[in-house]
C-alpha positions in Angstrom: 108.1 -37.9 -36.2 105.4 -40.2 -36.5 104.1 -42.6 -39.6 100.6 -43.5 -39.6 98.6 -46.2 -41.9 95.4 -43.9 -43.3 92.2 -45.8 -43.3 90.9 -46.8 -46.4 86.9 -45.9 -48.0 86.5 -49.0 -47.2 87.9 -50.1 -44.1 85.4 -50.9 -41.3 87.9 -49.3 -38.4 88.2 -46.0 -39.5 91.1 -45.6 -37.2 95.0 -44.2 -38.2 97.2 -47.0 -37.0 101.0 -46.1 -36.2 103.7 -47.9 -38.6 106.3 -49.3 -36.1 109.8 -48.2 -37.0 113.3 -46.6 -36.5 114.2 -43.3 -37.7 117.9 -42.8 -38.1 119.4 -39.1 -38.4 121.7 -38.7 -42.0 123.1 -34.9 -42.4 120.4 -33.0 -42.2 118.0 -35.8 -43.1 116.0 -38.6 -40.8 115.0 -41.7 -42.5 112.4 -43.9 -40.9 113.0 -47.5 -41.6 109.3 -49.7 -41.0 109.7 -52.9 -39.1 106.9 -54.3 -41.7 107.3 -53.0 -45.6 104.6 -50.4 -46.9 101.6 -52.2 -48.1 101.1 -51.4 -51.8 97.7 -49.4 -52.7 97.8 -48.4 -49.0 98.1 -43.7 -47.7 100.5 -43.5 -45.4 100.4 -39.8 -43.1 103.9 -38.5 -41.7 103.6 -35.9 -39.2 107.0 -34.1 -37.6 107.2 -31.2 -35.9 110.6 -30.3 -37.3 110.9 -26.9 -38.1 107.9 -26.2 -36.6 107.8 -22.5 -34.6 106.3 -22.1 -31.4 107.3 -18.0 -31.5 109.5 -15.4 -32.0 110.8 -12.7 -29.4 108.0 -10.4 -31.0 104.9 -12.8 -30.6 106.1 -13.4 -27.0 106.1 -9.6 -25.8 103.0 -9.4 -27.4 101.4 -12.4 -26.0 100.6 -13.5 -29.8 102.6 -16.9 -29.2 100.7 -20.1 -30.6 99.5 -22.3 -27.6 98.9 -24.9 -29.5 101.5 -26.5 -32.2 100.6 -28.1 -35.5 103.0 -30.5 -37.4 103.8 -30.9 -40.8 102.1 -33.3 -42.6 102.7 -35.1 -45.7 100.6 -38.0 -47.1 102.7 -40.9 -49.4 101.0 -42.9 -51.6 102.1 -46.6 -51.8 
């Protein structure tokens, strides 16, 4: 799981920057704790590939597997 600090219209580096951070495992749940707090009026980007499925039994007799994985993604609004 990754958080990411999504570049403003108006920034000059147009560059996602990584929010440092813990994530702790609760139940079922993680909950990522960042080492700064989130900057009001900023986009932040999470990206996990939890859940994510690389293939079942039938995509890999039929060679239909996905060689390349996508995460989720969620954007959060500060």
């Amino acid at each position: 799981m990754s958080v990411l600090i999504m570049p403003g219209e108006l920034d000059s580096i147009q560059d996602e920057l990584e929010v440092a951070g813990k994530v702790k495992i609760v139940g079922d749940s993680f909950i990522f704790n960042p080492d700064q707090p989130f900057v009001k009026g900023k986009d932040y980007l999470v990206e996990s590939y939890i859940g994510v499925k690389f293939a079942t039994v039938g995509n890999l007799i039929t060679g239909s597997a996905k060689h390349n994985l996508q995460p989720q993604k969620q954007t959060l609004k500060r």
